[in-house]
N, C-alpha and C positions, 0 to 999 in steps of 0.2 A: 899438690895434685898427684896422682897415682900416676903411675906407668899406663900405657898403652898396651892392653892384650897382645901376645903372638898371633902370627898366624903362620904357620910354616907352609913353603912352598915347595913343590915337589914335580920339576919335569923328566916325564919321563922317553926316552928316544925311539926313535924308531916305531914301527906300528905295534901293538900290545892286542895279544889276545883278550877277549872281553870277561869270561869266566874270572879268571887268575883275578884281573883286577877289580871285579865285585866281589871276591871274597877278601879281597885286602880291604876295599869300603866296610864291609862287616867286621873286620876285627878293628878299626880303626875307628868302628863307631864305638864298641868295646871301653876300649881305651879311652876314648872321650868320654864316653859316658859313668867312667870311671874315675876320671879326672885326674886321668897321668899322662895327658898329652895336652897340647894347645890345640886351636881349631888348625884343621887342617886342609889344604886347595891343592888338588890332586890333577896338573894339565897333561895331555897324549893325545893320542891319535890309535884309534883301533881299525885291527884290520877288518874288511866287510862283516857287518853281523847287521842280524836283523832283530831290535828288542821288542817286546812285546809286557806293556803296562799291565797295569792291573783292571785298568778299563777295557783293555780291545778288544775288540771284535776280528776274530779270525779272518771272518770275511773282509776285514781291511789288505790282508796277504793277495794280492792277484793275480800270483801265479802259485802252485801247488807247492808241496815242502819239499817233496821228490826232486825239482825244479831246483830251487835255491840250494839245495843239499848239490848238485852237480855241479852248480858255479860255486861250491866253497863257499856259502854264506850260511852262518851258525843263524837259527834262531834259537833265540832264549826268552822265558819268561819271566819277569823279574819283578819286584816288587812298589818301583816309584808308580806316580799316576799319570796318568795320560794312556794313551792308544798305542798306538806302530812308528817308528819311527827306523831309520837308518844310519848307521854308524860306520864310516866308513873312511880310508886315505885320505889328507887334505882339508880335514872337519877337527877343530880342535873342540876337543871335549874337557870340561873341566866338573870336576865331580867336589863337592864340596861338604865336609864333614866337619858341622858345626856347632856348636851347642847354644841353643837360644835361651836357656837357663841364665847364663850368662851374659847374654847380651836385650832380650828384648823377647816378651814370650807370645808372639805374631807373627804367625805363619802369613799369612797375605804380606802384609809389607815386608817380611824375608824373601818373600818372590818378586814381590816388585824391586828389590834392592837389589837382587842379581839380576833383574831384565836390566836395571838403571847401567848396573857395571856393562854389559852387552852396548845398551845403546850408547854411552859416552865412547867406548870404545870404538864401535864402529864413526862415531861423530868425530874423533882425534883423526880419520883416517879417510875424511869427506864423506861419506856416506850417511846422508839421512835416515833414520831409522826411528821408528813408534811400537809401542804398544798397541793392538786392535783389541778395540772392546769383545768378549766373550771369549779370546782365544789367547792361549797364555806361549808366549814364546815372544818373540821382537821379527818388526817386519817392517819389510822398505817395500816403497811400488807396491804393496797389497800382496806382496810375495814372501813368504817367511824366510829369513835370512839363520835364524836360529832356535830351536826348537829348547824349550826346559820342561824339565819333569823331577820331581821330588820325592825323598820318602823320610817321612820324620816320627819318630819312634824315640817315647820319653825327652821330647822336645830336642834331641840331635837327630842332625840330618844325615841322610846321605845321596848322592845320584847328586844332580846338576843341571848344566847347560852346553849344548853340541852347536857353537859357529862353525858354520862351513865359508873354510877359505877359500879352498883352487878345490874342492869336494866334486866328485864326478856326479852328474846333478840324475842319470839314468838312473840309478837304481830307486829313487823315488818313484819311477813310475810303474815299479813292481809292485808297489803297495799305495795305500791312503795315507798320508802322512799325517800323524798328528789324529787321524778318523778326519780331516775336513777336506770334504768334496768342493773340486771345483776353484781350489786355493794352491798356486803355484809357488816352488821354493826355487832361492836364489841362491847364491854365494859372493863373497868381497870378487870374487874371478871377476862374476858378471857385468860386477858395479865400479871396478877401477882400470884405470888405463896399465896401474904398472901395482899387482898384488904384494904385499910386505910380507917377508919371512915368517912361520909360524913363530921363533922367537920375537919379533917384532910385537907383534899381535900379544904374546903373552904378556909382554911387559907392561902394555898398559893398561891389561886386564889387572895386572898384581896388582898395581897403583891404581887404579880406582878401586879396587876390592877393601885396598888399608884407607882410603880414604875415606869410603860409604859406609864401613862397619867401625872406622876407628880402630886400627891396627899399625901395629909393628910388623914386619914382612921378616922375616928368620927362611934362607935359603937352604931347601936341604935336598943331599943327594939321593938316586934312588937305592944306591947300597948303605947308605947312613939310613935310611926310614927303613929298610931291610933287617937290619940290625936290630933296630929297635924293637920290631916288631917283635922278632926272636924273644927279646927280653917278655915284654912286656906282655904277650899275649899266650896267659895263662888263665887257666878259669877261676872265677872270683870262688875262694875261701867261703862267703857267704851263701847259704841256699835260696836265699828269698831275692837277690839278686839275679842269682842264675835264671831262676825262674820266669824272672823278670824279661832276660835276655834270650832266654827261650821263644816268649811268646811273640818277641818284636819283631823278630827276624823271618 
């Protein structure tokens, strides 16, 4: 029987600007899609930013950019699916850069496998949590507790999924979360008596991750994947590649 795929894990400290870290997803999809790296599970905490899908509607914003632009909240637009959403202290985000070439070439049940890691985890830590039919994210009480959005390009992904832990829950009401009216978000704050450290939480996010996809979990630093990158992210030799790499991004 063959070996168990990598997956290298990578947290990273303190709150992370959001720019810096979607350009590392884009070289990292690079690299994957090159197939000189393993898949790879990128966990942090960014500071306020406001993203904006490739579906939104502006009018999900409900307060002016002038506005956010004073309280130091970046909006960006970026390329996973979904509407408005907000990123911000307290919210573990994990961005996940995969290659389905390799594992399984299905996109729905790739999202349903990372809603599944969300809900077993919140479920190891008492918190019941579902699926709601038409809306893609994981939700307890009818309150979305974590919000997923994806972009997959030559069947690697990248972007992910934002649990909110002890997440300041206001800044949702600056905008529509998600586009859906009328649908209130929570966090683990809300729903436990005593919240678990964000390493807590990540740990058993790893472990159901190499469970549901069938991995080896490979721990790496954020100056060792630093490093790497240096090396590795060069532009491919080939033209009809690049090209390729062009148009996805």
């Amino acid at each position: 029987m063959s070996a168990r795929p990598t997956l290298r894990v990578v947290s990273f400290p303190g709150l992370q600007p959001y720019r810096p870290l979607w350009d590392m997803q884009q070289r990292l999809w690079r690299q994957r899609y090159r197939g000189e790296i393993s898949d790879t599970l990128l966990l942090l905490e960014h500071r306020p930013v406001i993203t904006l899908g490739r579906n939104a509607v502006r009018e999900h914003l409900l307060m002016g950019e002038d506005w956010f632009a004073e309280r130091g909240v970046d909006l960006v637009d970026v390329d996973r699916g979904g509407d408005v959403t907000y990123h911000g202290p307290g919210q573990l985000v994990a961005y996940w850069i995969f290659d389905l070439r390799a594992w399984r070439q299905d996109v729905h049940h790739y999202l349903r496998q990372i809603e599944e890691v969300v809900i077993r985890t919140l479920g190891s830590f008492g918190i019941e949590a579902a699926r709601s039919d038409g809306a893609t994210g994981v939700w307890t009480k009818d309150e979305k507790i974590a919000a997923i959005g994806l972009h997959l390009s030559h069947w690697v992904s990248t972007h992910g999924f934002a649990l909110n832990i002890t997440t300041d829950l206001e800044p949702f009401r600056w905008i529509v979360p998600c586009g859906l009216h009328g649908r209130g978000v929570t966090s683990m704050n809300k729903r436990m008596a005593a919240v678990p450290d964000r390493s807590a939480v990540e740990n058993v996010i790893v472990a159901e991750a190499a469970e549901l996809f069938g991995r080896n979990v490979e721990s790496l630093s954020v100056e060792s994947l630093e490093a790497q990158n240096q090396t590795l992210d060069k532009p491919p030799s080939d033209e009809g590649v690049l090209r390729k790499i062009g148009a996805s991004l």
